[in-house]
BAGU-313642 format. One record per atom (N, C-alpha, C): x, y negated, z negated; residue in three letters. Coordinates in steps of 0.1 Angstrom, whole numbers, plus 5000, padded with zeros to 4 digits. Atoms other than C-alpha are relative to their C-alpha. Layout:
N
XYZALA
...
***
This chain:
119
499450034987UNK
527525803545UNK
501449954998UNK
498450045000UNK
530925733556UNK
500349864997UNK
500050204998UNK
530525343560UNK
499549954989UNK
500250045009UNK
529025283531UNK
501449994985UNK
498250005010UNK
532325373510UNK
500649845000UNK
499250085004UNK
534425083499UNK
500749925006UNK
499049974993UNK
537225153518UNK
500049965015UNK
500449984990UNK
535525163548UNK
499649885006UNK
501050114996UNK
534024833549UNK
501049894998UNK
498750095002UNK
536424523556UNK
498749885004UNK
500950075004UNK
534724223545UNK
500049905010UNK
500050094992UNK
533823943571UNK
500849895003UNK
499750115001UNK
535623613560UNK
501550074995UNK
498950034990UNK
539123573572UNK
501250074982UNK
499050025014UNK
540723543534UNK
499250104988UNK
500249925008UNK
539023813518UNK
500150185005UNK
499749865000UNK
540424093536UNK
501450035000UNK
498449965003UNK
543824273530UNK
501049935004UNK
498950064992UNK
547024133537UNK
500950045010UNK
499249924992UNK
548024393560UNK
498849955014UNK
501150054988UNK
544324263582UNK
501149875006UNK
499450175001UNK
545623893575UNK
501150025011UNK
498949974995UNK
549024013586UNK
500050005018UNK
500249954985UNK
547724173620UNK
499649895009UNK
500750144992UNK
545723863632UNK
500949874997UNK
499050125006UNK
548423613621UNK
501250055013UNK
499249984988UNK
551023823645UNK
499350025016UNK
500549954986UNK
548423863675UNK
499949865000UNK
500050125000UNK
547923513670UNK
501349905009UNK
498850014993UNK
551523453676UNK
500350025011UNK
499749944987UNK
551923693703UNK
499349905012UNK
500850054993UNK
549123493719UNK
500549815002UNK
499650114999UNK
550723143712UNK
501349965005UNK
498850004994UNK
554223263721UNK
499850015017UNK
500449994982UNK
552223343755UNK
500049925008UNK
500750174996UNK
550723013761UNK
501149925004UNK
498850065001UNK
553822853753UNK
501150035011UNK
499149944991UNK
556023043774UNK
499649945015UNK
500450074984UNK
553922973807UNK
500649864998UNK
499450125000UNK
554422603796UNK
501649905002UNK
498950065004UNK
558022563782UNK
501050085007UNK
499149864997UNK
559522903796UNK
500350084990UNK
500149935013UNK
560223193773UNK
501650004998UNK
498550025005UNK
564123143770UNK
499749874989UNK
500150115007UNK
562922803752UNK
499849994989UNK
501049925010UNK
560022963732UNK
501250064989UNK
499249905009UNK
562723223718UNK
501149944995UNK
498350105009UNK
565923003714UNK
499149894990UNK
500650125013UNK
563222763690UNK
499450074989UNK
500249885011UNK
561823073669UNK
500950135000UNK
499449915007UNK
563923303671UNK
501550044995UNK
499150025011UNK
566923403646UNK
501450025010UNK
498850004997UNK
570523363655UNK
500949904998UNK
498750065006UNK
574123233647UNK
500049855010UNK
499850144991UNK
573522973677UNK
499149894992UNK
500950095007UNK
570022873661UNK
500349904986UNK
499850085016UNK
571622783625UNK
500949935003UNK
499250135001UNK
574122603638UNK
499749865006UNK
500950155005UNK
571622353649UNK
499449984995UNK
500550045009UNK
570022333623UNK
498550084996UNK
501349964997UNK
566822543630UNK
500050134989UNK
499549885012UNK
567122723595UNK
498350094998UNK
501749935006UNK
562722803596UNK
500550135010UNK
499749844989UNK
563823093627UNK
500550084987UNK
500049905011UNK
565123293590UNK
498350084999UNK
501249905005UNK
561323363587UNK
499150035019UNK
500750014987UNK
559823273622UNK
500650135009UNK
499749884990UNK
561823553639UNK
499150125000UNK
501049875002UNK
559323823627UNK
499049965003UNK
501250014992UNK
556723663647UNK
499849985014UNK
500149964982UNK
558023703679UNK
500150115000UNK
499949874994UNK
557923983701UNK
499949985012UNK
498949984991UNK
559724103733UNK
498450035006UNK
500750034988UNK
556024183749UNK
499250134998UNK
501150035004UNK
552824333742UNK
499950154995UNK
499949865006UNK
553924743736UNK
501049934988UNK
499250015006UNK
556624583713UNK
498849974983UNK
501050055006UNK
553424423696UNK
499250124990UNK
501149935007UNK
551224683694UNK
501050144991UNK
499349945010UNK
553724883680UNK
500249984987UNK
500250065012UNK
554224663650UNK
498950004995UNK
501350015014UNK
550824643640UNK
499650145001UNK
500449835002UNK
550225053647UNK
500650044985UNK
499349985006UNK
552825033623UNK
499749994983UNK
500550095005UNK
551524773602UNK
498750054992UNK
500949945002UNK
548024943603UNK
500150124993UNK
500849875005UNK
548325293593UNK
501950044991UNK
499250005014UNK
551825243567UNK
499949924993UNK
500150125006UNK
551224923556UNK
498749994987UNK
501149995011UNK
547724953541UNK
500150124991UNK
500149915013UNK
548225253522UNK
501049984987UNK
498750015005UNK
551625113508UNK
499249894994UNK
500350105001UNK
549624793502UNK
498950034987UNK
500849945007UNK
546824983486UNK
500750074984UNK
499349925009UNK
549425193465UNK
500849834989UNK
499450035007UNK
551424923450UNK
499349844996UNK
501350135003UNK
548724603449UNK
500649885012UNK
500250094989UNK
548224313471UNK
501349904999UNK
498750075003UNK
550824093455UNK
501350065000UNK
498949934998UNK
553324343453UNK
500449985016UNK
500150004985UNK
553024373491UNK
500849915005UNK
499450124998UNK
553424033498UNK
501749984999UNK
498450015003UNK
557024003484UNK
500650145009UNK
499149854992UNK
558024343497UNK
499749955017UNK
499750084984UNK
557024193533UNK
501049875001UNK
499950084998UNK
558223863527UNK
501950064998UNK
498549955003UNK
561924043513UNK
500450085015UNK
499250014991UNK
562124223538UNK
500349965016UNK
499550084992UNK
561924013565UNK
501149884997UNK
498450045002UNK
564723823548UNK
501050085000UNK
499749894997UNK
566424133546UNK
500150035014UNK
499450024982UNK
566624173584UNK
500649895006UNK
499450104992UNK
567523833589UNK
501549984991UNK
498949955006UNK
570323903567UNK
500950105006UNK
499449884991UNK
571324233585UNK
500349965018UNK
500550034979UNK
570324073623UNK
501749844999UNK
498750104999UNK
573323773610UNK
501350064998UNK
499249965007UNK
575424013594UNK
501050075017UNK
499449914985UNK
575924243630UNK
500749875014UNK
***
């Protein structure tokens, strides 16, 4: 059968599935806390506290280098990233090992925030 394969079967507990799963539920997470928050604080507030720019570093707010790649502009912007996430991500993840991965996400989301200060 199909589901019996390997591949097929993503294991129940939180920390033992891919880092591209991890990844997905870590940013819906977000999306979902950036939500919350927003009703509360407003979302100009939300965004000027996570997200990256020449205003944010010059008060001091140097975590927005990584935090910016966990907002999102609103809920197609979302599901786009993890379509993205989903069906390039795991085979790329699968192809070059789990740790590999890791660094190659974590680079280049420095790498944008590099390019996103540079413009």
């Amino acid at each position: 059968m199909l589901y019996d394969r390997t591949y097929m079967q993503s294991p129940r507990e939180l920390f033992k599935r891919s880092f591209c799963d991890q990844l997905i539920i870590f940013l819906i997470s977000c999306f979902v806390l950036q939500a919350v928050s927003s009703l509360f604080f407003g979302a100009q507030l939300v965004n000027d506290f996570v997200g990256f720019g020449y205003n944010n570093l010059s008060k001091g707010y140097f975590w927005t280098i990584i935090t910016y790649a966990s907002v999102h502009d609103g809920p197609l912007h979302l599901i786009l990233n993890l379509l993205g996430i989903h069906f390039i991500g795991r085979p790329v993840e699968g192809f070059i090992g789990n740790r590999k991965f890791k660094y190659l996400v974590l680079s280049s989301v420095l790498l944008g925030a590099i390019i996103g200060f540079i413009q």
